[in-house]
N, C-alpha and C positions, 0 to 999 in steps of 0.2 A: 441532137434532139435534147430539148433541156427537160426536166423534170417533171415541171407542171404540165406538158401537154402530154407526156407518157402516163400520167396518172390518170388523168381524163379519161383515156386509153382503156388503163387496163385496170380502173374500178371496180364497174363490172363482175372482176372474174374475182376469184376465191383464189385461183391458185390458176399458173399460167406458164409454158415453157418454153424452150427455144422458139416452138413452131412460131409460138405467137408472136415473139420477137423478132422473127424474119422476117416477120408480115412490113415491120415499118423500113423508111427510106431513111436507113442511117450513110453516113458518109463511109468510108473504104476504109473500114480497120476500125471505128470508134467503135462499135457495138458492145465486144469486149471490153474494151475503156469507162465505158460507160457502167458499163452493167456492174464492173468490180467498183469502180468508184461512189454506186451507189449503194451496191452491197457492204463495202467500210462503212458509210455514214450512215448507215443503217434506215438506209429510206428504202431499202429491198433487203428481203431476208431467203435466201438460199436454201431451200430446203433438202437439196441433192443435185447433184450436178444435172444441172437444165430445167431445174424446175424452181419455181421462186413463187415468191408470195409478197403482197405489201407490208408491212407492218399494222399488226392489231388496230392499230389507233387510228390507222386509213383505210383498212379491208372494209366495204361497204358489205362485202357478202362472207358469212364464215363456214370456215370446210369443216368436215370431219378426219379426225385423226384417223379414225378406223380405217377412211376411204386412199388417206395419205399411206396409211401400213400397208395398202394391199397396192399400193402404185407401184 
């Protein structure tokens, strides 16, 4: 899946995590690949393991820290 259609995607959401990831038809093993390759270049920012978020500058919707402390 290349980038620009995952963003399309996952706009939308504020914050979003594995569940949501399983949702797409990735090929057999890139998911992980994927998901660190985009987490280095900083076009996904990891907030805890299985939960990530877009980058400020593409998050269309913004979350609460408070609501992130109590996840």
């Amino acid at each position: 899946m290349k980038y620009d259609e995952f963003f399309k995607l996952a706009k939308p959401f504020a914050v979003f995590g594995d569940d949501f990831l399983g949702t797409f038809d990735w090929p057999k093993g890139s998911q992980a690949l994927q998901i660190s390759r985009w987490t280095k270049s900083g076009q996904l920012i990891r907030l805890k393991r299985g939960l990530y978020t877009l980058p400020e500058w593409r998050r269309k919707v913004p979350f609460s820290l408070r609501w992130l402390a109590n996840r």
